[in-house]
C-alpha positions as semicolon CSV with decimal commas, in nm:
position;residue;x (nm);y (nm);z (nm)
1;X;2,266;23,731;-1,403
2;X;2,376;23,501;-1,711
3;X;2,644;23,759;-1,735
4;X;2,778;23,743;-1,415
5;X;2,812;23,419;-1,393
6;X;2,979;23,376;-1,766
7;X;3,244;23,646;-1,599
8;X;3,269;23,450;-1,283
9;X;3,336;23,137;-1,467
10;X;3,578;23,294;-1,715
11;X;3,772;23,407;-1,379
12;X;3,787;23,072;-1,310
13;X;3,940;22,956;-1,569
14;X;4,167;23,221;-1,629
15;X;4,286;23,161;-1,266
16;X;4,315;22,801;-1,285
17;X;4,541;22,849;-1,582
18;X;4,727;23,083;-1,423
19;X;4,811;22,855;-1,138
20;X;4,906;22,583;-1,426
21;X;5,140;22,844;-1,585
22;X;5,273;22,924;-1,222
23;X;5,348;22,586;-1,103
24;X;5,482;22,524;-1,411
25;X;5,754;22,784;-1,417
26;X;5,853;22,648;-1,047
27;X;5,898;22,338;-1,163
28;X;6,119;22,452;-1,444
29;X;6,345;22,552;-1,201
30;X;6,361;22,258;-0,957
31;X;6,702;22,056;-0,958
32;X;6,766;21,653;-0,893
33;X;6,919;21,566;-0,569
34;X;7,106;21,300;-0,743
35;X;7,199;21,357;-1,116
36;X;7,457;21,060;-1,047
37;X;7,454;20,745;-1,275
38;X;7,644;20,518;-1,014
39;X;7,688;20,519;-0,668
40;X;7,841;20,239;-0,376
41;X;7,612;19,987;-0,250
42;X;7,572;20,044;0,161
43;X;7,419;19,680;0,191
44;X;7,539;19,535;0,510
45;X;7,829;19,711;0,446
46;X;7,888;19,611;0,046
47;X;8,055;19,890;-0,118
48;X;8,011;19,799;-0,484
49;X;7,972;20,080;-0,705
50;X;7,622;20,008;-0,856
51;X;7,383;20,177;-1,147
52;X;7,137;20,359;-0,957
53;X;6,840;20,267;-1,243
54;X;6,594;20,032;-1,139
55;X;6,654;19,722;-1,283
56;X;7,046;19,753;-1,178
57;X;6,924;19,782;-0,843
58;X;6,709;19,482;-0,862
59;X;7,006;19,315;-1,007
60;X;7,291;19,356;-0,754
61;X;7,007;19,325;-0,453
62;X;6,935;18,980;-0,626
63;X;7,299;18,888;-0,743
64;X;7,543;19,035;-0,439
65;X;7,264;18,994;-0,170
66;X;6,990;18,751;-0,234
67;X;6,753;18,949;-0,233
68;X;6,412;18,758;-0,438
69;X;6,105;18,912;-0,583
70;X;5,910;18,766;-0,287
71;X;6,152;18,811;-0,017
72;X;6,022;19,023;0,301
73;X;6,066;19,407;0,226
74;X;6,319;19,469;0,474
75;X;6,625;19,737;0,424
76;X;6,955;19,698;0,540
77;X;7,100;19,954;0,370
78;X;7,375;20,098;0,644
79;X;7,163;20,169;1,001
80;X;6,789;20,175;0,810
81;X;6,485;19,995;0,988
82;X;6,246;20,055;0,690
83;X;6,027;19,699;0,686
84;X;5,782;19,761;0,376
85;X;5,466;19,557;0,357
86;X;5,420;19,363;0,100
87;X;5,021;19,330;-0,022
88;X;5,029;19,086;-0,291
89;X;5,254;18,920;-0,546
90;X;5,117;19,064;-0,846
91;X;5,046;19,369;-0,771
92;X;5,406;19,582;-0,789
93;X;5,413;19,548;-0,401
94;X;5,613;19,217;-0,392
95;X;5,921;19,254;-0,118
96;X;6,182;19,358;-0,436
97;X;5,984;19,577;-0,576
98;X;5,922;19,755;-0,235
99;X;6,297;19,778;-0,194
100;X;6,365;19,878;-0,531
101;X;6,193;20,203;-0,435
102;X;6,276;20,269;-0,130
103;X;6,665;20,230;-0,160
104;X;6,625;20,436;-0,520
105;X;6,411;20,750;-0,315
106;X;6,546;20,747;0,022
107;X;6,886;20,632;0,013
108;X;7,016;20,729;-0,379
109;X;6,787;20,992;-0,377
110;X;6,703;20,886;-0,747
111;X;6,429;21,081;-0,970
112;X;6,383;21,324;-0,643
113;X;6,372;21,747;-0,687
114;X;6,407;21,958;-0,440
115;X;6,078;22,151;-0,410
116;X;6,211;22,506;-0,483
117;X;5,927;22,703;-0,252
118;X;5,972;22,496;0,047
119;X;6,270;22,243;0,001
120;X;6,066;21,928;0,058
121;X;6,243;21,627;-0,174
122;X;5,920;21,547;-0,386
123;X;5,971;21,293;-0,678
124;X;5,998;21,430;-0,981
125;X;5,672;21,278;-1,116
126;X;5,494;21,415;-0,850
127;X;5,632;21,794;-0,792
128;X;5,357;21,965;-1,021
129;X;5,098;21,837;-0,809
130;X;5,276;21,923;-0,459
131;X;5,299;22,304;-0,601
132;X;4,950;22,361;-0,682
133;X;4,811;22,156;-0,354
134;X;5,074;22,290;-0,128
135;X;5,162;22,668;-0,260
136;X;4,928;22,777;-0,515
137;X;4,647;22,992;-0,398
138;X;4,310;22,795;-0,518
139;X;4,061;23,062;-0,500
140;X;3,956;23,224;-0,826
């Protein structure tokens, strides 16, 4: 009986690890959407080529369009109607910082990967995790 389950558990393990190995090889091969270092502003129209890292973004929101750290999170980037809420003002969920990520992900597709199993944009930080929960058989 100790046997058995000394085998079971060693299946385990050797399947988890597989699954590691496995999700690791897909994300190997999973491009950026955006590899671009610049790209124009769509601000109420702007225009002005801008860095697409964070703090540039920050910058030119605060600089071209008055955009403050506890302004309400609200994107007018070309046609969106994203409203963010913001939950405190220490928290990294102030109205800029909101912004900050949402124009970076959704509209300069920054740090995103296409997931190469099922073409979902995932962020780059987070694709590992998407392949084992979303594509990786569990079951030892």
């Amino acid at each position: 009986m100790a046997n058995q389950r000394s085998n079971d558990m060693s299946l385990a393990s050797l399947s988890s690890e597989l699954n590691y190995i496995h999700a690791r090889v897909i994300v190997q091969s999973a491009q950026l959407i955006n590899s671009d270092a610049t790209a124009a502003c769509a601000w109420e129209g702007c225009g002005e080529e801008i860095d697409i890292r964070a703090p540039e973004i920050e910058r030119h929101l605060h600089t071209a369009h008055g955009v403050g750290k506890y302004s309400p999170a609200i994107c007018r980037w070309g046609n969106c109607d994203f409203m963010g809420f913001v939950r405190g003002r220490n928290m990294g969920h102030d109205g800029m910082s909101i912004l900050r990520r949402h124009i970076a992900q959704e509209h300069l597709k920054r740090g995103l990967v296409i997931c190469p199993t099922c073409g979902d944009e995932i962020p780059a930080n987070s694709l590992t995790g998407h392949i084992k929960r979303e594509h990786l058989d569990r079951r030892p």
